[in-house]
N, C-alpha and C positions, 0 to 999 in steps of 0.2 A: 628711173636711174639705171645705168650701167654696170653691172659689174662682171667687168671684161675674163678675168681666169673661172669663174664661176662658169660664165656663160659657154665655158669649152669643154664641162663633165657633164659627160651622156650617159657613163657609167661609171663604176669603181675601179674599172680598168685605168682610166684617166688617172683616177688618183693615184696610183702605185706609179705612175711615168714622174710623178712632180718632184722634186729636188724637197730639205728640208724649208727651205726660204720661199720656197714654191705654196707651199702646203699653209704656213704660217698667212701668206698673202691670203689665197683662198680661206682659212679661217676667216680672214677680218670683209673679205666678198660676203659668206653665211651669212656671219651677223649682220649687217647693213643691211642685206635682202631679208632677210626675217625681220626686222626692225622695222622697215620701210612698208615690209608689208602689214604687220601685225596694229601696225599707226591706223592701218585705213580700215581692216574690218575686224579687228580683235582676234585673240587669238589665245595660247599658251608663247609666255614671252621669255619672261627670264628662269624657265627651265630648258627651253632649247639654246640660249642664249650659255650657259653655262657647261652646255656638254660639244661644244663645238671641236674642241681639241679631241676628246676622247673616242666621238665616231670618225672623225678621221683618222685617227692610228691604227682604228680596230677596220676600219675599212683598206687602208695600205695595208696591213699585216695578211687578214683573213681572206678570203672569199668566200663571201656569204652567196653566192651563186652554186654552190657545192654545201659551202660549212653552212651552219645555221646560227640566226641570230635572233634574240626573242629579247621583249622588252617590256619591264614591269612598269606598270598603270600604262606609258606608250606616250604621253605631254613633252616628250622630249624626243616625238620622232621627227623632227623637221630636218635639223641637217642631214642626215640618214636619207629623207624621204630627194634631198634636195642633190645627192653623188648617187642616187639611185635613179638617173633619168627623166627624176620629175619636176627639176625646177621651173618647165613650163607653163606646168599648172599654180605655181605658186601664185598668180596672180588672182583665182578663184576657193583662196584658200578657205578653208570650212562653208564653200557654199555648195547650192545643189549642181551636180554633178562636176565638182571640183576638186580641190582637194582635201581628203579628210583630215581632222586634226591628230587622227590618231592612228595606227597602223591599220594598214586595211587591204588584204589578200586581194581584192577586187583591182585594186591599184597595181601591185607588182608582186611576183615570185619572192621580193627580196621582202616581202611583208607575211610573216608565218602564221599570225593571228589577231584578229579585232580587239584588238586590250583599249579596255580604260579602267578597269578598276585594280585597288593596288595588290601587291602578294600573290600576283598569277605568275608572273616569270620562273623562277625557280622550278617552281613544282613541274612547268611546262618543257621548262629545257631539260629537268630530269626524265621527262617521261619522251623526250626528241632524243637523247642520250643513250638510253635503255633501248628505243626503239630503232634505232641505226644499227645497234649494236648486232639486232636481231633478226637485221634485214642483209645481212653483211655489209653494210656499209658503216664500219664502225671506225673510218679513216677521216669522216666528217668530223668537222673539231664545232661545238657546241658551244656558245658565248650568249650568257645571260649577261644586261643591265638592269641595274637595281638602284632606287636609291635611300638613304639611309633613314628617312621615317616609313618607306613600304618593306623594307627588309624586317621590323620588327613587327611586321604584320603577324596573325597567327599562322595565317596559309604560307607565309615564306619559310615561316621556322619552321613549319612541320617539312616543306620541302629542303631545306636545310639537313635538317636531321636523315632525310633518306638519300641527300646528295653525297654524306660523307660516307656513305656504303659503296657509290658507283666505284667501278674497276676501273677506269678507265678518264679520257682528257674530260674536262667539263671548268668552264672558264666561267665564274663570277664579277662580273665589275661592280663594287660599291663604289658610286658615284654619292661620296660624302661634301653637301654642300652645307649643312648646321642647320639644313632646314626642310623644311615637310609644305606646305601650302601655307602656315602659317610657323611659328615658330614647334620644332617636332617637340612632344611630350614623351617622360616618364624614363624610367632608369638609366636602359639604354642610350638615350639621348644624352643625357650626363654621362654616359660612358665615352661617347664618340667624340664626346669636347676635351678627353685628355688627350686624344691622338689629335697633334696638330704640327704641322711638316717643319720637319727639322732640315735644315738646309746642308746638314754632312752628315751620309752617312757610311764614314768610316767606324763608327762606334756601331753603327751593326756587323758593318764587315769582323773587325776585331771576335764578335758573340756568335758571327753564326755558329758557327760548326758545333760551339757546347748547346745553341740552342736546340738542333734536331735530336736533342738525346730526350728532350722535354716534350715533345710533339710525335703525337697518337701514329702508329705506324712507324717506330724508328725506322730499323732498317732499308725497310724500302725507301723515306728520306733521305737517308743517306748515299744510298744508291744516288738516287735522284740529284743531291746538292752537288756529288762529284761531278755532273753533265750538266748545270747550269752556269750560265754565265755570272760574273761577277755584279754586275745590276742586280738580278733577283736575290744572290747569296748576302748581298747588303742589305736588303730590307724585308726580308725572312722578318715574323712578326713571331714569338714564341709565344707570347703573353695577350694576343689577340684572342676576345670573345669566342668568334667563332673557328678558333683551333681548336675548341672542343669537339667541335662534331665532327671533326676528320679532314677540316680542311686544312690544306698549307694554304696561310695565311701571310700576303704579301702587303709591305706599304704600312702606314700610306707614303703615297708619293705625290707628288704636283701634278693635277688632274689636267693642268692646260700647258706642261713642257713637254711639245712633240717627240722631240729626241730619246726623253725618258720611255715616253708612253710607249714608240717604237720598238724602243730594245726591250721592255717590258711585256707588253702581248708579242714577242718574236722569240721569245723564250719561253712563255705561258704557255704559248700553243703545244710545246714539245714535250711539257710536262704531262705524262699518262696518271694521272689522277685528279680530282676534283682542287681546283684552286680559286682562290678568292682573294683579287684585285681592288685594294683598298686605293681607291683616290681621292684626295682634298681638292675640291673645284669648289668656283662661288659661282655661285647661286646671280645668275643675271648678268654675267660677266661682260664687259666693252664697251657698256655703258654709263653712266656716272648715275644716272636715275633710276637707273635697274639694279645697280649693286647695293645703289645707299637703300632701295624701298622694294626687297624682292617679293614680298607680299601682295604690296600692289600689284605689280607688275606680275607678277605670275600668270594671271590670264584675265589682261585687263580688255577693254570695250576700247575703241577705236581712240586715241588720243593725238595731239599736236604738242612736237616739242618746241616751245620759240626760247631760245637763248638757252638759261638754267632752270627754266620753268618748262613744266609739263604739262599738259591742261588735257583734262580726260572726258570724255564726250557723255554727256546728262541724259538719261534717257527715261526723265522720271522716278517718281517714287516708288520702289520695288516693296512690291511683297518680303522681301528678306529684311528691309529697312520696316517695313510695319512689323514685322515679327517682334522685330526688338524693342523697338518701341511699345508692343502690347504687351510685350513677356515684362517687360519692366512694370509696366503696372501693375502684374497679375502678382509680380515676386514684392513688389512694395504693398499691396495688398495683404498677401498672406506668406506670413515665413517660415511655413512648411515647403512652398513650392519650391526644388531644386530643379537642373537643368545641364543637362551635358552634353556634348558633340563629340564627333568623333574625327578630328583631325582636321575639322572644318570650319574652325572658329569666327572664320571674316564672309565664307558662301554662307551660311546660316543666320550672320546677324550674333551668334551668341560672344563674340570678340567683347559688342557694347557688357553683356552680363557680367562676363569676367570680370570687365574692370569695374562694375559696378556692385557687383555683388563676388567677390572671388572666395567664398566661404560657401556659396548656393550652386556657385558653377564653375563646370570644368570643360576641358580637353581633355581626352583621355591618347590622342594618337586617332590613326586608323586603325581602330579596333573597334568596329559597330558590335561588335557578338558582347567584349567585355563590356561597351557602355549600357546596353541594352539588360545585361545580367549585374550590373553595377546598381541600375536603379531600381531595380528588382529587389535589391536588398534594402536598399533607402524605402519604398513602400512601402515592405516586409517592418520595417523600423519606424512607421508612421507620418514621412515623409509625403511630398507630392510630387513624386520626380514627371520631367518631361524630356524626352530624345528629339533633339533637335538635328535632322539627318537629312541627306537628300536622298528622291523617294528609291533613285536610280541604287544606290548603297544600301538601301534597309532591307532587302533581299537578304544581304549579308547576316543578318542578325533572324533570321525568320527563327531558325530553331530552340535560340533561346524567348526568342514572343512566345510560341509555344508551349516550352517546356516550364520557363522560370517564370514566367508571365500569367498565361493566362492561366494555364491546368491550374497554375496555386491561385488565381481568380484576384490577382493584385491590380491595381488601377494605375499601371505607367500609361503614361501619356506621352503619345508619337506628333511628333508635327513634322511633314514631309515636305520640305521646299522641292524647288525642280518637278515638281512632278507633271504628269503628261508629256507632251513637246517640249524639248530644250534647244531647239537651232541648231548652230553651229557646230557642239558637239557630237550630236547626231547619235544613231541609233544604239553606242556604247552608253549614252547617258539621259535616253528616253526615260520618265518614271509610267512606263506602262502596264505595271503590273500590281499595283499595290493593295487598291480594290479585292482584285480575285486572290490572294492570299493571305488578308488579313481577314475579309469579311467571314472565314470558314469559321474561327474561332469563336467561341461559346461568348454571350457578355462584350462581345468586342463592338462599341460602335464606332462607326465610319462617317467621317463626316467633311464638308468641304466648305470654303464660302467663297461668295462671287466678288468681295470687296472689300476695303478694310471695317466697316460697320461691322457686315456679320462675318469677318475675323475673328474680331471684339469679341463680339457672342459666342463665337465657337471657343474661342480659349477658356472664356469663365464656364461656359456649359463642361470643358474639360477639367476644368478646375474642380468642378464640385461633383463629379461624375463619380461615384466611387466601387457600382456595381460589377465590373470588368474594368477591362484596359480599352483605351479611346484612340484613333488615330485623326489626323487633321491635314488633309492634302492641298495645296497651290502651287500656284505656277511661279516656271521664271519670265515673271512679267511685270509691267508694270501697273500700281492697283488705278482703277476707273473711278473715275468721278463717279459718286454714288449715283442710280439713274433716279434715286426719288430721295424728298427732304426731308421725309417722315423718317422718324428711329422704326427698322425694322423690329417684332418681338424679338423674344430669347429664344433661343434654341431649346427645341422637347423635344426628348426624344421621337425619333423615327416621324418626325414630322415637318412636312414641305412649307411652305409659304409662299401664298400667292403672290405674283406681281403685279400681272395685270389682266383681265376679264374677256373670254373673247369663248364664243358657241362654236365656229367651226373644228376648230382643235386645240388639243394642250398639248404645250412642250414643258417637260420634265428636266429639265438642264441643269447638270450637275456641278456648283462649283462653277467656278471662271467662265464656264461657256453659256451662264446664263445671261453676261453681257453680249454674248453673241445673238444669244438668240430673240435680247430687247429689239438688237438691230435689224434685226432678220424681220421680226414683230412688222417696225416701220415700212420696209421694203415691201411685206405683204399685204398690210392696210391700205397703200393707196393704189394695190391693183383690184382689193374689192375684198379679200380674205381677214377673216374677223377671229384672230386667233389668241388663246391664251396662254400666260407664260409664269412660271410656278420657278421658285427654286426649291431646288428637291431638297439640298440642306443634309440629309443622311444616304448612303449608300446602303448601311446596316443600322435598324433596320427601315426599311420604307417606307412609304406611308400609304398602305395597302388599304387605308377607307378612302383617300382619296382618290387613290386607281379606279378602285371596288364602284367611288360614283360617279366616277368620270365616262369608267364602260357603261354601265346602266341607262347613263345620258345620253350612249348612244357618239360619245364623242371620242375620236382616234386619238390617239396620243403619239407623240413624238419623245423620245428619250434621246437627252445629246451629252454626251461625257467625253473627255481628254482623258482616254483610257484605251486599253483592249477589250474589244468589245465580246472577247472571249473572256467569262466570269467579273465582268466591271458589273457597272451600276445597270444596264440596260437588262442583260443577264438575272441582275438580282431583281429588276421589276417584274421579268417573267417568271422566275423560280414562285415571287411571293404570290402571281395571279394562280400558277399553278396548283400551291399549297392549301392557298384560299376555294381552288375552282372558281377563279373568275375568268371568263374568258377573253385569251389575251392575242388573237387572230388581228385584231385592230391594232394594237402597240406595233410601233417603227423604232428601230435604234439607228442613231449614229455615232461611231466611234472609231478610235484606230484598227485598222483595218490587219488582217490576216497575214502580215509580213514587213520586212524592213525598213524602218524608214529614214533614209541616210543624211548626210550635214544639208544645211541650208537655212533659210531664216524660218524661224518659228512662224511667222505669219503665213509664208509660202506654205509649210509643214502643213497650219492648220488649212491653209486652203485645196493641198492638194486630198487634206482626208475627210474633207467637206462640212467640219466643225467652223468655220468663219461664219460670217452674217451669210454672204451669199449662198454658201451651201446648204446651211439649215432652212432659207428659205425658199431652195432651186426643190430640197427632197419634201416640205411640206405642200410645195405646192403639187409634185408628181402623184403624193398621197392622197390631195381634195380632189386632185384630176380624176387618176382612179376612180377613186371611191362614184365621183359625179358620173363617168361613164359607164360605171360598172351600173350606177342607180337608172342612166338611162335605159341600158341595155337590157336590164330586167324589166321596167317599162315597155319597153316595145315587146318584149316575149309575152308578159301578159297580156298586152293589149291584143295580142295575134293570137292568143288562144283565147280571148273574150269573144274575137271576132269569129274565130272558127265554129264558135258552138253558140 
């Protein structure tokens, strides 16, 4: 499809030439090219969809070629990414060497840093702020977006709090659309729903001027109100939240009337102190399917719109749909077990809980640290709570696992969806690090499963675990046809389960990739390689008698995990041979490798880090090769020294 004024901005330059009527065209170009494209291989939909008006004003107004522009979680950089030179690429959107979904310095100068998680903006444009200021270049005008369930994040408030100290310009847009990925939770949110756009305002005009007597910093306000224009003096906020911590507090105003937005950041800009741009935008805006279900549509999987119907591309039953479905059984089970998320009700699966159990389970927002110290007290209370997070997010909560968690030696239970490879979103949303930072903890076991069978297992082995705190990792994938009929056992601790039988080597494959390496099995068996395949089942701790007689026997082993193979599972098999002194010269890992790994399809992902069927059987067989050459070639040395003497 064409779209003719789009296809004429090569940069932001362009945009400042366009007329009002000009700009509004090009709006409804964005959306159509984002739509058109996000149809075909999924995407962030209607959060780019809803901020189309707002980075065009702030792109006509500023120059972020000089000024800087920073952007919290970043699901909302496509128009942005699309008046910044790169509508070219849109066609390879979130693939490998394409375009990322999320900002990415690698891509352009006008991208300041890799964001995908939320409550980074703030703190970041305070610390671009401070740092201009220092370099003398303190003539750069600084423009944070934010939107309104990541602004009550803790890291935004705390950068909040130190934003209302700067001396100088620093630009907030709250991009208020009533909504978070799912519906936003908790006070604030009820706070944001009384501000809703009043179509005159003459009644603030009439307030301002007795308003700056109420707002932190009079004087210099006052200063200030005399040299702003009549736009900003009308919706001067006195009674706004965050006029507390020193900001002048504008808006809200209509997040998608050009005109406003213009003479609004055109006046922002001039203001030498920290300001905060309240706008009311919806959430999936231009289209009729987006606005009524911006949930869905938030970052849906490739779909086809025919008529008033939408029809969204099936791509089996996910791990995140077994989630909920097993937690439903485990919570109809037993009615101690509780269950929270954090901001992520519909990626998790736990949307089904709520509405089935809304007394057992919550949203709490994006706030991993509170949910995480939330069911710390539920334990503490005799509860069974479980955090249901993605793995790429629980990073975020590390210090209270630590602190509230384990030192007090309580039994929350973690289930990490997304973990390892995630595709599309690429290396802002990899879960590769979960292993090496939970396994450190005392009582912590770590545990994975390759299906939804020993899902199953692993949720109730979680369930009644009570010695430590439990974590449970899988992928965003879809779960495998079990490879055998038989009911796998129950999960014991620190202990593997064999799959299938084989003298030349065992592969120890962790979680999900023990489907890979069934395959791997097949590809190997009919070149003559007789090899066995174990699911390892725990990360923490191993099953070091089975290592312990697997070396003895003389036989190599293979370790394969969707991790870093820096402190993952491969790591913790040699720490445990270590521990033991068993010698682990024979042990092979596979894993994510020592660096980046950017959008593209998870499949690619796993094949380019050689966890696929094919790779785990291209490095088993380098291993028997070895091993056979090496056997021959000590063969002929002793033969040559039999023969010499």
């Amino acid at each position: 499809m064409s779209y003719p004024l789009l296809e004429t901005i090569k940069s932001p330059a362009d945009v400042k030439r366009l007329s009002i009527p000009e700009l509004e065209k090009l709006a409804s170009d964005i959306r159509h090219a984002i739509c058109d494209q996000v149809s075909k291989t999924g995407g962030h939909l209607a959060p780019n969809l809803g901020v189309v008006e707002l980075t065009l004003a702030m792109h006509y107004v500023f120059d972020f070629g000089h000024d800087r522009l920073l952007f919290d979680v970043g699901h909302q950089c496509y128009p942005h990414k699309l008046v910044t030179g790169r509508a070219p690429m849109l066609g390879k959107l979130r693939q490998k060497d394409g375009l990322a979904g999320f900002p990415e310095p690698r891509e352009s100068a006008y991208d300041l840093f890799s964001v995908g998680h939320a409550g980074t903006g703030i703190s970041t444009a305070v610390g671009m702020a401070r740092g201009d200021t220092l370099m003398g270049q303190g003539d750069r005008k600084v423009v944070c977006i934010v939107g309104d369930s990541s602004i009550v994040n803790g890291l935004s408030m705390e950068g909040i709090n130190n934003a209302g100290t700067l001396n100088r310009q620093l630009l907030i847009v709250l991009n208020d659309n009533g909504m978070s990925i799912g519906q936003p939770q908790g006070a604030l949110a009820g706070y944001f729903d009384k501000f809703r756009l009043n179509p005159s305002y003459k009644q603030f005009k009439d307030r301002a001027h007795e308003m700056l007597k109420h707002i932190p910093g009079g004087p210099t306000i006052e200063e200030i109100y005399h040299r702003l224009g009549e736009a900003t003096k009308a919706v001067i906020s006195h009674d706004h939240f965050y006029e507390h911590f020193g900001l002048l507090c504008v808006g809200p105003i209509d997040g998608h009337d050009l005109p406003t937005l213009i003479e609004m950041f055109q006046e922002a800009k001039e203001i030498n102190r920290p300001v905060l741009l309240h706008a009311k935008t919806i959430k999936g805006k231009g289209f009729e399917f987006s606005e009524g279900d911006a949930t869905t549509f938030h970052s849906p999987k490739p779909f086809r719109v025919e008529g008033c119907r939408v029809e969204l591309q099936s791509s089996g039953r996910s791990f995140t749909s077994a989630f909920a479905d097993l937690m439903t059984e485990v919570m109809t089970k037993d009615e101690k077990v509780t269950v929270v998320t954090a901001g992520m009700p519909d990626g998790t699966g736990v949307v089904k809980l709520i509405k089935d159990f809304p007394d057992r389970a919550f949203d709490v927002g994006i706030a991993e640290s509170h949910a995480m110290d939330m069911m710390a007290g539920m334990a503490k209370a005799g509860l069974k709570p479980f955090v249901a997070v993605y793995s790429t997010f629980m990073q975020r909560a590390f210090d209270q696992v630590f602190q509230e968690v384990t030192l007090q030696g309580l039994p929350v239970r973690i289930c990490m969806d997304r973990a390892g490879l995630v595709g599309g979103d690429g290396a802002v949303h990899h879960g590769f690090s979960d292993i090496s930072f939970l396994r450190i903890f005392p009582k912590m076991a770590v545990l994975a499963p390759m299906d939804e069978p020993t899902f199953k297992l692993g949720l109730e082995f979680m369930r009644t675990y009570d010695d430590g705190a439990s974590a449970i990792r899988y992928p965003r994938d879809s779960v495998p046809t079990p490879a055998f009929n038989d009911n796998p056992p129950a999960f014991e601790l620190g202990k593997a389960h064999k799959l299938v039988d084989g003298d030349d080597l065992a592969i120890l494959a962790y979680g999900f990739p023990a489907n890979h390496a069934l395959k791997a099995r097949e590809e190997l068996a009919q070149q003559g390689y007789n090899v066995a395949v174990y699911d390892a089942r725990f990360a923490k701790p191993v099953d070091i008698e089975l290592i312990k007689s697997l070396v003895d026997a003389g036989t190599p082993i293979l370790t394969v995990e969707d991790h870093g193979l820096q402190g993952g599972f491969g790591s913790a098999v040699l720490e445990a041979c270590n521990d033991a002194r068993v010698n682990s010269s024979n042990i092979h890992r596979i894993g994510l490798p020592d660096g980046w790994i950017y959008q593209g399809s998870r499949s690619g992902q796993l094949a380019e880090c050689g966890i696929d069927a094919t790779g785990i059987a291209r490095k088993v067989r380098e291993i028997l090769d070895d091993t056979a050459a090496a056997g021959a070639s000590s063969d002929a040395t002793n033969s040559t020294i039999r023969a010499t003497h």
